[in-house]
C-alpha positions, -999 to +999 in steps of 0.1 A: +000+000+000+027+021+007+049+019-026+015+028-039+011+059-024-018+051+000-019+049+038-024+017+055-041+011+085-026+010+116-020-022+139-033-021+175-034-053+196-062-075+200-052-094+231-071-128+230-071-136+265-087-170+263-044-179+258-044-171+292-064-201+301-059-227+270-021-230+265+000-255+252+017-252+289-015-267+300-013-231+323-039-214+338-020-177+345-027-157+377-023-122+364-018-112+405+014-130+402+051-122+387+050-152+367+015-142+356+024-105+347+051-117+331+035-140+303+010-117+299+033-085+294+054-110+272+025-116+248+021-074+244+062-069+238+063-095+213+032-086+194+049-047+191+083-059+183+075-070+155+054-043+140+072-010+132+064+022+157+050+042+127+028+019+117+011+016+155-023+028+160-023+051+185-046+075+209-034+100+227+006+090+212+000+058+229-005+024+215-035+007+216-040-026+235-075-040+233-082-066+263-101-096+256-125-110+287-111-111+318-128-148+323-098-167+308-070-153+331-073-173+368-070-139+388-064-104+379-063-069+395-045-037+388-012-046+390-012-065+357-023-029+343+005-010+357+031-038+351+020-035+313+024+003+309+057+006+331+073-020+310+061-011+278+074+023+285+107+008+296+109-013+261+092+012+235+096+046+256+058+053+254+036+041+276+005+021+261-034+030+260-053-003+271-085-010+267-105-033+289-135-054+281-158-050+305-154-075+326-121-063+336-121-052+372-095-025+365-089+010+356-079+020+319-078+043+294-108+027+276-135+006+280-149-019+252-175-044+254-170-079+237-202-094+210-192-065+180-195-091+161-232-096+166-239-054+165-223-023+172-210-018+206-195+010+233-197+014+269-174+042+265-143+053+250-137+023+222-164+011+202-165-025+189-179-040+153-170-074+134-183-073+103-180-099+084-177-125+116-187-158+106-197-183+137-201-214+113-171-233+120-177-233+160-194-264+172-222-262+188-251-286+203-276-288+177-305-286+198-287-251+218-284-239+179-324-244+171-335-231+205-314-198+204-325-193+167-366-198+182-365-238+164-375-260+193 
């Protein structure tokens, strides 16, 4: 897009949580924890090494780190928030702007609620929409399927 004269979009992170929980360590991560802070701050530093700065999307100068539900991660609280932005600042000398789903029992800079998929979304400050998500290749119970969709 570039050599082409236009201007891409820029590259926030979606943080799918649910890693947090369902891990090839077989790990269910305790964000409360060092070791817990830890994974999770490693899954942000990796995601932004490998995408140039000027190519981040950004609020405020800061990049944007969209939190997935909170369900997945076996504890959390606000350390896990603070450990994020003091060492991202430390690694990229900016600190980050993340956004919790809802379920989050934190503060942040933003707040997004999960389900854009099925219809616009915002509880305040980020705004969610999937278009174009297609459920089909989740498998469901066939009789859950017909009774959600008024079948049975």
């Amino acid at each position: 897009m570039l050599r082409s004269g236009k201007q891409p979009p820029r590259i926030g992170l979606f943080y799918d949580t649910s890693t947090l929980q369902h891990n090839s360590w077989q790990e269910h991560v305790d964000l409360t924890t060092e070791r817990g802070r830890q994974w999770f701050y490693a899954t942000v530093r990796d995601f932004f090494s490998l995408i140039p700065p000027k190519h981040w999307a950004m609020l405020d100068d800061k990049p944007i780190v969209l939190l997935y539900s909170a369900s997945f991660a076996n504890n959390h609280d606000q350390g896990v928030v603070e450990y994020l932005k003091a060492r991202f600042a430390q690694d990229f000398g900016r600190v980050p702007r993340p956004a919790r789903e809802i379920s989050w029992r934190v503060k942040s800079d933003s707040v997004v609620a999960g389900g854009g998929a099925l219809g616009l979304k915002n509880p305040g400050g980020v705004a969610s929409l999937g278009p174009g998500y297609d459920h089909s290749a989740v498998v469901e119970d066939v009789g859950e399927r017909e009774r959600a969709h008024g079948l049975l």
